[in-house]
N, C-alpha and C positions, 0 to 999 in steps of 0.2 A: 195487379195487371200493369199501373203505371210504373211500379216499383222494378219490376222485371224486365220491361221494356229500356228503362235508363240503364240499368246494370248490362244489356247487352251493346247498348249505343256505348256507355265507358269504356266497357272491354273493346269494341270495335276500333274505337278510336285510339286506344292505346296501344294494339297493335299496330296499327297503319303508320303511329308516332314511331313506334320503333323498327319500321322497315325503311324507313327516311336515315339519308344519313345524315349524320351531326357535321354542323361546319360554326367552329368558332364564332369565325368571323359574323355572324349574322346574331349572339347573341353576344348582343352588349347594348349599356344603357343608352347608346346615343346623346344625342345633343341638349334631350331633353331632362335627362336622368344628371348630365353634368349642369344643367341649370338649374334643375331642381338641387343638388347639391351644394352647388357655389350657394344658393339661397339660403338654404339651409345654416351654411359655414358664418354666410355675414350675421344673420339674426344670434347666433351662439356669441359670436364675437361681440356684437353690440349689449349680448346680455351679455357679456364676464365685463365689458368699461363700466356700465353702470351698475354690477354689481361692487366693483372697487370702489368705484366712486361714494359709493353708498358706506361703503364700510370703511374709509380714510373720514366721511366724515362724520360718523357717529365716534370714529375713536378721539378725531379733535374733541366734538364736543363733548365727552367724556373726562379729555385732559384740562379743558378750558373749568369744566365743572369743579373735579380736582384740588386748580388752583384757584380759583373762587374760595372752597370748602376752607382750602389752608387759611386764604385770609381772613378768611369771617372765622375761624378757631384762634390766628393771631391777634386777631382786632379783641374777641371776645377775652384772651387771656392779658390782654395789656391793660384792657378798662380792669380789670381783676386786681391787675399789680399794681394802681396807680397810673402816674401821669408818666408819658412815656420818654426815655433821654432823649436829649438834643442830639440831632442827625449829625453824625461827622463829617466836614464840609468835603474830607479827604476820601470817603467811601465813594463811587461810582455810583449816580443817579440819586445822590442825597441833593434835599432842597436848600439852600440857604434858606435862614430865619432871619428877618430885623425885628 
């Protein structure tokens, strides 16, 4: 009974919808559809910085790790070799020794 009464209200109304005539202009999102949208836009944008952000710096820390690893392999193969040569004063960022 209920079932039957809606399906005649859909039809009714579908019809009535298509004896009206269409006018563009009156379907569009409005002011509120382009707010909702610009909202939309900034929250993506805010998530693509901090997903950059996020991933420059796990890859630092990844590099910084890297060169850690080299020097604790160098450090480990030079106590291996013995005592290590005196720094050439001539090489760039060598220490003087007295």
């Amino acid at each position: 009974m209920f079932l039957s009464s809606a399906v005649s209200a859909l039809s009714a109304a579908v019809v009535a919808a298509e004896k009206e005539e269409f006018d563009p202009n009156t379907v569009t999102p409005g002011v509120m559809g382009f707010v909702v949208t610009f909202l939309v836009m900034i929250a993506v944008l805010l998530l693509i910085l901090d997903m950059t952000r996020r991933i420059r710096r796990t890859n630092y820390r990844a590099q910084v790790q890297e060169q850690l690893d080299a020097e604790e392999r160098a450090e480990a193969e030079g106590a291996a070799d013995g005592p290590a040569a005196p720094a050439d004063p001539a090489e760039p960022g060598a220490t003087k020794r007295d």
